[in-house]
MITIKE-828581 format. One record per residue (C-alpha): residue number from 0; residue in three letters; x, y, z. Coordinates in nm, 2 decimals, decimal comma, m for minus. Example, Ala and Ser with C-alpha at 12.3 -4.5 7.8 and 13.67 -1.06 7.14 Angstrom:
0 | ALA | 1,23 | m0,45 | 0,78
1 | SER | 1,37 | m0,11 | 0,71
***
This chain:
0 | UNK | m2,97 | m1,38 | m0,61
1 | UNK | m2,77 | m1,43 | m0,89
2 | UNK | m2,42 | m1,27 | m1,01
3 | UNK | m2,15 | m1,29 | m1,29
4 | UNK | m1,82 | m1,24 | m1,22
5 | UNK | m1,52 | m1,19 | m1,43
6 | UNK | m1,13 | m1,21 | m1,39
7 | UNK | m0,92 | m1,02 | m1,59
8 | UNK | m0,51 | m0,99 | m1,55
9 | UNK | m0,37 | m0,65 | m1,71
10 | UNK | m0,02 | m0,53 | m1,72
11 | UNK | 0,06 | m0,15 | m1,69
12 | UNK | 0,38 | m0,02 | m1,81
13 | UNK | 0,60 | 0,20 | m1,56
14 | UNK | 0,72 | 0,53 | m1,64
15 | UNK | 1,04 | 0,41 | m1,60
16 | UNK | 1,24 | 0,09 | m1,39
17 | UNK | 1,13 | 0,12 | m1,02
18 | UNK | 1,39 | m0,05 | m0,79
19 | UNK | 1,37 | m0,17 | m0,45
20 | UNK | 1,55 | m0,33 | m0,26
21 | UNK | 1,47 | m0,68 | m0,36
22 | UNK | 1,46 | m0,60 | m0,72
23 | UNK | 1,32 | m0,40 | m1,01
24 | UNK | 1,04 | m0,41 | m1,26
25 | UNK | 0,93 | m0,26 | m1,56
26 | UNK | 0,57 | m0,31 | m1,58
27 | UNK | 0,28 | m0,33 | m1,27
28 | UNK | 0,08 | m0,71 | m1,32
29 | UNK | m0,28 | m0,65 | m1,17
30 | UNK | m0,53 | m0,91 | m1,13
31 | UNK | m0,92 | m0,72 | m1,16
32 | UNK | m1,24 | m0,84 | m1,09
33 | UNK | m1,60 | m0,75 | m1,19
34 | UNK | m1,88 | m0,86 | m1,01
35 | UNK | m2,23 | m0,79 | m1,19
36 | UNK | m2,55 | m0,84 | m1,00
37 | UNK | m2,88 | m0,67 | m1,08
38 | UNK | m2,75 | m0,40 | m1,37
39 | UNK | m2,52 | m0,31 | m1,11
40 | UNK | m2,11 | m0,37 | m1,13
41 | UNK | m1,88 | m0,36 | m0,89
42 | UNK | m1,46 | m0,38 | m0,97
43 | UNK | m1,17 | m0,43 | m0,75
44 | UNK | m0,80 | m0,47 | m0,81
45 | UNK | m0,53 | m0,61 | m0,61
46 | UNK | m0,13 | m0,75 | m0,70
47 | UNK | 0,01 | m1,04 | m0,63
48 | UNK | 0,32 | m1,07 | m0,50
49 | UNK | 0,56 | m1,29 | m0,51
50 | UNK | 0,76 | m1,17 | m0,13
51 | UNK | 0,41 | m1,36 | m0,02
52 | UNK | 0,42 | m1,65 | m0,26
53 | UNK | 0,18 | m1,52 | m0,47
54 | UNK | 0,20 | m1,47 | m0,87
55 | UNK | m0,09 | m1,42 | m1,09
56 | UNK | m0,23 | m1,79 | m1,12
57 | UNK | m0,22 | m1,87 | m0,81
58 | UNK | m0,43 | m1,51 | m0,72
59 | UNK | m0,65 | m1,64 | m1,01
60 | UNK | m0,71 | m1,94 | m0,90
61 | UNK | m0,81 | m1,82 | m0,62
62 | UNK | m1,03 | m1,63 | m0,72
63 | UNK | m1,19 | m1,87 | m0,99
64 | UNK | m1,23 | m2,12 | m0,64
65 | UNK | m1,50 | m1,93 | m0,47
66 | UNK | m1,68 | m1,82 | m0,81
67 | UNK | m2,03 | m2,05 | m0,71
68 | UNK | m2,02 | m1,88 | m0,37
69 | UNK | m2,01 | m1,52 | m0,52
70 | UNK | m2,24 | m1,63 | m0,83
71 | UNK | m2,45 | m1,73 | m0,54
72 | UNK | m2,43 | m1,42 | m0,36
73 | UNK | m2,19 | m1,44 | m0,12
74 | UNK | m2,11 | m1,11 | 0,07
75 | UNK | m1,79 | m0,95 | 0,22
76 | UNK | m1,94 | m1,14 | 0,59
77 | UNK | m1,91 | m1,49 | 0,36
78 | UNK | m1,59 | m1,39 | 0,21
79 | UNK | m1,39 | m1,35 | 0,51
80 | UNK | m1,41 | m1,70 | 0,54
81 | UNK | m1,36 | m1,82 | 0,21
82 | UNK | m1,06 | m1,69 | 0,10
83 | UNK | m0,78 | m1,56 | 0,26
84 | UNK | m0,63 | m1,24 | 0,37
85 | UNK | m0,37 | m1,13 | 0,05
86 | UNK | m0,42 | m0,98 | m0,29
87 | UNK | m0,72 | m1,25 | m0,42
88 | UNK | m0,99 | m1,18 | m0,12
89 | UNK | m0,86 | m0,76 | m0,16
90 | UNK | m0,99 | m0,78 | m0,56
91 | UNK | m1,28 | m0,94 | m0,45
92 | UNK | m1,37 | m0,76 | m0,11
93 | UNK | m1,34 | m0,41 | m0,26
94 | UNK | m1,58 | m0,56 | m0,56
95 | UNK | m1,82 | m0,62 | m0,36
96 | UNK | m1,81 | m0,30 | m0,14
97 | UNK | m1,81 | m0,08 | m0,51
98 | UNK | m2,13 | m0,36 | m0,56
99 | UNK | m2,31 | m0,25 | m0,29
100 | UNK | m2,27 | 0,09 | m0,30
101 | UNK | m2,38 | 0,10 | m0,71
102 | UNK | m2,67 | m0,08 | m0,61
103 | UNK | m2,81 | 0,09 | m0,31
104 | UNK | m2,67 | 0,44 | m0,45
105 | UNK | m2,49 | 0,53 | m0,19
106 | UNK | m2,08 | 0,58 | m0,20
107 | UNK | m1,84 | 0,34 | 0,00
108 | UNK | m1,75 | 0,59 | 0,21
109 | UNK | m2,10 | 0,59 | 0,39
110 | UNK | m2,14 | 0,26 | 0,35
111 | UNK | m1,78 | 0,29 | 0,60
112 | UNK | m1,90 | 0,52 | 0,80
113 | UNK | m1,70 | 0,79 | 0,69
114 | UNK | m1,78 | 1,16 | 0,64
115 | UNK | m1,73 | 1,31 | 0,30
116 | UNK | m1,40 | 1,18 | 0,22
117 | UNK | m1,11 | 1,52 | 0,17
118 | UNK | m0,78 | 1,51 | m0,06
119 | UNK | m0,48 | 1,37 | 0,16
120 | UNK | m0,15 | 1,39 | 0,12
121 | UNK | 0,08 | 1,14 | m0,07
122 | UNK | 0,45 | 1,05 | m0,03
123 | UNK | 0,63 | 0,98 | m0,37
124 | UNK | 0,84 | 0,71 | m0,39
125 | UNK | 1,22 | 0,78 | m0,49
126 | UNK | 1,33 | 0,42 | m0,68
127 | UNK | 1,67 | 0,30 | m0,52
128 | UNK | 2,00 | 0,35 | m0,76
129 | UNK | 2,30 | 0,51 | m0,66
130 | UNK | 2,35 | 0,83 | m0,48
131 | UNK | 2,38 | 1,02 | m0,71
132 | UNK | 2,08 | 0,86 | m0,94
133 | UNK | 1,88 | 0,92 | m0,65
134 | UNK | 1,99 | 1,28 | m0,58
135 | UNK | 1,91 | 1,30 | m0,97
136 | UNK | 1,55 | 1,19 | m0,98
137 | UNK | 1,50 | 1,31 | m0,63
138 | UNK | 1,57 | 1,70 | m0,78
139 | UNK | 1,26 | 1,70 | m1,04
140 | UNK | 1,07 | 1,62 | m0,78
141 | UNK | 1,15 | 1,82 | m0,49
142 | UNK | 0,86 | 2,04 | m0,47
143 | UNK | 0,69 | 1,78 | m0,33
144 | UNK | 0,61 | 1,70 | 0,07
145 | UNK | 0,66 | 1,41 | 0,11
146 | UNK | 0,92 | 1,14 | m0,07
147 | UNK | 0,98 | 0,79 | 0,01
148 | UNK | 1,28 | 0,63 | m0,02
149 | UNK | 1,37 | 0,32 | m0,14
150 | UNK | 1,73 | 0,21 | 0,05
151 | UNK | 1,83 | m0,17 | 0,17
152 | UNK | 2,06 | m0,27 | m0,10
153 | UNK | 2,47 | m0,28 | 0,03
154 | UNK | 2,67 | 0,02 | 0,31
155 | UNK | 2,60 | 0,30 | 0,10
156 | UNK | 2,22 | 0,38 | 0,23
157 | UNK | 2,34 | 0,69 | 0,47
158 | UNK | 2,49 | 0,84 | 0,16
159 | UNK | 2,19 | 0,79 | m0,04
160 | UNK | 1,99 | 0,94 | 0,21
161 | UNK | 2,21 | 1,26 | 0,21
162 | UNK | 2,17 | 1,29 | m0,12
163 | UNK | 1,82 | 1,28 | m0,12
164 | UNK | 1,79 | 1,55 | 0,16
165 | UNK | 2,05 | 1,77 | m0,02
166 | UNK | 1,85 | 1,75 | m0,32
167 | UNK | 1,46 | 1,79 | m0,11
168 | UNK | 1,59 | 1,99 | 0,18
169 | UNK | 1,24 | 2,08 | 0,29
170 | UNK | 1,03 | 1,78 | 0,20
171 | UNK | 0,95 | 1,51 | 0,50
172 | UNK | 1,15 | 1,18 | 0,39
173 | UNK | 0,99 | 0,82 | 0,48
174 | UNK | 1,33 | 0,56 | 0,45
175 | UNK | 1,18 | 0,22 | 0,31
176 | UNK | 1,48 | m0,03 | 0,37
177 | UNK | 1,27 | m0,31 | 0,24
178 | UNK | 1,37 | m0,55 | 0,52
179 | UNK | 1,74 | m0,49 | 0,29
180 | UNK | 1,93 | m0,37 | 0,68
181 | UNK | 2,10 | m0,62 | 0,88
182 | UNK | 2,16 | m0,61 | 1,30
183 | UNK | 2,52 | m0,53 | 1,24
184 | UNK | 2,47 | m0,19 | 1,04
185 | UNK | 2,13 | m0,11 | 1,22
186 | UNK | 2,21 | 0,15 | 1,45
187 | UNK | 2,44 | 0,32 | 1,21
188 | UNK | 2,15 | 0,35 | 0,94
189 | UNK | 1,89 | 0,50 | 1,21
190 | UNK | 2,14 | 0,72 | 1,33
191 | UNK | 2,20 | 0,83 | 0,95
192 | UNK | 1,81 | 0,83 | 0,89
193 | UNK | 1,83 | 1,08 | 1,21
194 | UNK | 2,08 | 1,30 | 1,16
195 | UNK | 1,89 | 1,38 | 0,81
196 | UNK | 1,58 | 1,44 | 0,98
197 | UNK | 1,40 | 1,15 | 0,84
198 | UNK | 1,04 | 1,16 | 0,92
199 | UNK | 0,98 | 0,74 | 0,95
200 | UNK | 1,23 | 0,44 | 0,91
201 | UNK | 0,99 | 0,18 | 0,75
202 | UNK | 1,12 | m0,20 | 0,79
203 | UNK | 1,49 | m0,22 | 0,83
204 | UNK | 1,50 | m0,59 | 0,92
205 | UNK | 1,35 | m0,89 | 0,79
206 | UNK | 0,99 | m1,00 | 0,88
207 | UNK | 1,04 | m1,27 | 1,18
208 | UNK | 1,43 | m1,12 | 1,21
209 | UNK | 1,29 | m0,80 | 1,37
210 | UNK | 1,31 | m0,87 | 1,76
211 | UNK | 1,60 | m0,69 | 1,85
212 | UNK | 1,42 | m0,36 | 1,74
213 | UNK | 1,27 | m0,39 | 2,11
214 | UNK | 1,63 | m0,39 | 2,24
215 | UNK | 1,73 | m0,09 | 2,00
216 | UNK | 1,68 | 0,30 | 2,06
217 | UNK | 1,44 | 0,44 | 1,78
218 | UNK | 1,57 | 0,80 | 1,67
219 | UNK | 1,36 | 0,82 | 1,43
220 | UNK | 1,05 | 0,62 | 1,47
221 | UNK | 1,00 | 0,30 | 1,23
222 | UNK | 0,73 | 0,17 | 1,08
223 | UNK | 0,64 | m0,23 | 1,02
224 | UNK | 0,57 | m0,29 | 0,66
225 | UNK | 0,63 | m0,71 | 0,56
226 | UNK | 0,64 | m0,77 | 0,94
227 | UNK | 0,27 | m0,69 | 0,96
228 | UNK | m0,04 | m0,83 | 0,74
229 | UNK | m0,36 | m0,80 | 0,96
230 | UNK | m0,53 | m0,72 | 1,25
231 | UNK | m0,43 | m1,05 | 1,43
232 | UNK | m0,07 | m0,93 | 1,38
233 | UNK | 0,00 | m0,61 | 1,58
234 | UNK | 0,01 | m0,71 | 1,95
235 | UNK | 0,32 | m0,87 | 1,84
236 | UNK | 0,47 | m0,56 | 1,73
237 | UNK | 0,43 | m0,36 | 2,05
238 | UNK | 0,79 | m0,27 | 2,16
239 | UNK | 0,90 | m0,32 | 1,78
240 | UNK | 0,76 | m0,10 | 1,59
241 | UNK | 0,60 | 0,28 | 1,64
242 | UNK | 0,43 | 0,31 | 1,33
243 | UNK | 0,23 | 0,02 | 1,11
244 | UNK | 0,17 | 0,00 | 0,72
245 | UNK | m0,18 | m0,10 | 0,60
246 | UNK | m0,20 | m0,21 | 0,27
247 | UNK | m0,50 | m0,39 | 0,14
248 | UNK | m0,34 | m0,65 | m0,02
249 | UNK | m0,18 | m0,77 | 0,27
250 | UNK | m0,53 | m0,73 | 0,50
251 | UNK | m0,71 | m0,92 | 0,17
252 | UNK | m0,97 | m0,58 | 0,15
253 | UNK | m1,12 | m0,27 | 0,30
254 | UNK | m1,35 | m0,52 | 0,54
255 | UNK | m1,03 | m0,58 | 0,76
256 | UNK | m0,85 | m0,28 | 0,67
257 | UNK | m1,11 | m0,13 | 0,89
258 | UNK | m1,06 | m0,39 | 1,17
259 | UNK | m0,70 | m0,33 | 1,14
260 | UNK | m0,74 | 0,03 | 1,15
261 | UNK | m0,95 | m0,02 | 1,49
262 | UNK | m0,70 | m0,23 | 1,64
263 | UNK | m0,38 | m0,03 | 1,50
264 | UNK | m0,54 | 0,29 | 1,70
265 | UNK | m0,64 | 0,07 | 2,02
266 | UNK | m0,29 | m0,05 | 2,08
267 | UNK | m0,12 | 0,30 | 2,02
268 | UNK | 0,04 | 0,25 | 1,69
269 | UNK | 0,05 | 0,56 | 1,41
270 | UNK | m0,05 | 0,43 | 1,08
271 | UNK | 0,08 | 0,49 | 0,68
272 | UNK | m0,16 | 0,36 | 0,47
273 | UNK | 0,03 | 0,21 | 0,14
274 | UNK | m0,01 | 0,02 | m0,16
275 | UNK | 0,19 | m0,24 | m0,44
276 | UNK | 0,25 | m0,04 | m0,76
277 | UNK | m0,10 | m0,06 | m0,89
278 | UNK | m0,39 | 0,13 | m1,08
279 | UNK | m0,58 | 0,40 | m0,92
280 | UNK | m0,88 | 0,11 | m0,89
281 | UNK | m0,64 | m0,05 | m0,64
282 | UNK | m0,59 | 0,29 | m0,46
283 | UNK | m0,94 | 0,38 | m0,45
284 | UNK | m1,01 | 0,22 | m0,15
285 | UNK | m0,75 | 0,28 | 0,04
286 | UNK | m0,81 | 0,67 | 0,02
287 | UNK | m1,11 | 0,57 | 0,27
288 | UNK | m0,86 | 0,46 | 0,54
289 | UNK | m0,60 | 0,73 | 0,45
290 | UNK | m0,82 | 1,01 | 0,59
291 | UNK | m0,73 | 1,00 | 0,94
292 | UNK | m0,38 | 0,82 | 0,89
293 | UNK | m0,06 | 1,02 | 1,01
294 | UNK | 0,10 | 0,86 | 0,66
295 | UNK | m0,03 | 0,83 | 0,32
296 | UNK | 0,18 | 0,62 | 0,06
297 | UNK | m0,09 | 0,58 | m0,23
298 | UNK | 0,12 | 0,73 | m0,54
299 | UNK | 0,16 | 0,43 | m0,78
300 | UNK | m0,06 | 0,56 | m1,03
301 | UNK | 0,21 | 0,81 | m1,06
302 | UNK | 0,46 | 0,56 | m1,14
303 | UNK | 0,28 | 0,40 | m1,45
304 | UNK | 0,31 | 0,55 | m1,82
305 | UNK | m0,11 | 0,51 | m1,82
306 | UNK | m0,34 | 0,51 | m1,58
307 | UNK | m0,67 | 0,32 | m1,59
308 | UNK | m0,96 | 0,57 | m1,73
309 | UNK | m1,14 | 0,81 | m1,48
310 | UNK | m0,84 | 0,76 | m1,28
311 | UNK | m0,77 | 0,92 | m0,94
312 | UNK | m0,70 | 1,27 | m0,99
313 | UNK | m0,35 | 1,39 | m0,83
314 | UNK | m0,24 | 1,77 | m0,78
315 | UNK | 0,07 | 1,83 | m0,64
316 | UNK | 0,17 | 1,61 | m0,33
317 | UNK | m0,27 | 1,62 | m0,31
318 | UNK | m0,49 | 1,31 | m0,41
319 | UNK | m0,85 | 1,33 | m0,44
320 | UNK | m1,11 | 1,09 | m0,39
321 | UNK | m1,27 | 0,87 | m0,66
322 | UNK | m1,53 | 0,95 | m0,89
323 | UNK | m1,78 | 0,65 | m0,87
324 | UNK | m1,73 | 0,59 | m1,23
325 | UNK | m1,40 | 0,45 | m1,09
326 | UNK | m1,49 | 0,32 | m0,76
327 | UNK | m1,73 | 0,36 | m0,47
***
């Protein structure tokens, strides 16, 4: 069995600057990969990034490192051992499941064992600034169900999460702190996150800084974001954490997003499943995981100017499952 595969690296612009707590950007870097075998293609997409020393060569190079094994045929069993978890094996993982599904005419989702996938729900993420800037952008789209909310930058978090709820007083609010809260002004951020009826506090504290959240009431329950990557991770967070974030690119594909989703239920944990600000190829997959998750954070598509074509389609707070001219 032979295969060709390609690498390409595209840059989307945003709609406008997206802010978080550890910065801001203006475009979305995605590194894509096509895998042809037999008159059949199958793409993935994944981002590197740099909060897990990643950029885009080094994801490339990745990639370009195993291209014998997959010109060889190598399949997601063979992968898991060649690269990785993190964004290279997720591009490459989730090119091989769209692969196999093209070829044998099936969709992913069987292929998953999942039912006919359904629309889910998607949060909308509300870029950090100022109160008031929040308050602003948070106002045009308040219809909406559910918002995410970037805080973690300096004291003035519970006032940018009133401002948030006084502009979206009925929609259920996810606080993302982007590891940006410290032990000393913990408490009084959960209690602010509370009194606002926040829905989720999602990582206040720094990955491997995060032990005294097992000493700390929980008024609102948080979830692990940067704190968790796979499968092999969440005993650890037992006690910690009440919720967990499952993102492809940090599992490295939908291969161990299912074996983290196994575990994640096991051990009693709720789940968001999220993305990096990528193209609805990169969200494709995940929509296979969201459909039983308590949390769905797949909305970056809304946050470019443009879209990849035969993009996800998204209606209201709703997003619906791929076509299989996109994926799957």
């Amino acid at each position: 069995m032979t295969s060709r595969l390609s690498v390409t690296v595209d840059a989307f612009l945003m709609a406008k600057q997206f802010t978080i707590a550890r910065g801001a950007k203006t475009e979305a870097v995605v590194v894509s990969c096509t895998l042809t075998r037999d008159g059949a293609s199958g793409r993935g997409e994944c981002v590197p990034y740099a909060r897990y020393g990643e950029s885009v060569e080094t994801v490339v190079a990745a990639i370009e490192s195993i291209r014998a094994d997959l010109e060889r045929g190598a399949d997601r069993a063979a992968l898991q051992t060649l690269l990785p978890p993190g964004a290279a094996r997720n591009a490459v993982d989730c090119a091989l499941w769209d692969l196999e599904a093209k070829r044998g005419g099936l969709r992913a989702a069987e292929l998953a064992g999942f039912p006919t996938l359904q629309p889910v729900e998607t949060a909308y993420t509300i870029s950090l600034g100022t109160p008031e800037e929040m308050a602003e952008a948070t106002r045009l789209v308040a219809h909406r169900s559910v918002l995410k909310v970037k805080v973690g930058r300096g004291e003035d978090d519970p006032a940018r999460m009133r401002a948030v709820r006084e502009a979206a007083p009925r929609a259920r609010l996810i606080i993302d702190a982007n590891e940006g809260w410290t032990p000393d002004n913990l408490k009084s951020n959960l209690l602010a996150a509370a009194s606002i009826g926040a829905f989720v506090v999602e990582q206040p504290l720094p990955a491997g800084k995060d032990e005294i959240l097992s000493r700390t009431p929980h008024p609102v329950p948080i979830c692990a974001d940067e704190s968790v990557h796979g499968s092999a991770d969440l005993h650890e967070l037992i006690g910690r954490y009440d919720y967990v974030n499952l993102k492809l690119d940090k599992t490295g594909g939908l291969t161990e997003g299912l074996v983290f989703l196994t575990e994640a239920r096991r051990l009693g944990f709720g789940v968001m499943v999220g993305c990096m600000v990528g193209t609805s190829l990169g969200m494709a997959p995940a929509l296979l995981l969201a459909q039983g998750a308590e949390l769905v954070d797949l909305d970056g598509p809304l946050l470019l100017r443009e879209d990849r074509p035969n993009g996800l389609r998204y209606e209201g707070s709703l997003v619906f499952p791929p076509e299989p001219s996109l994926w799957g």
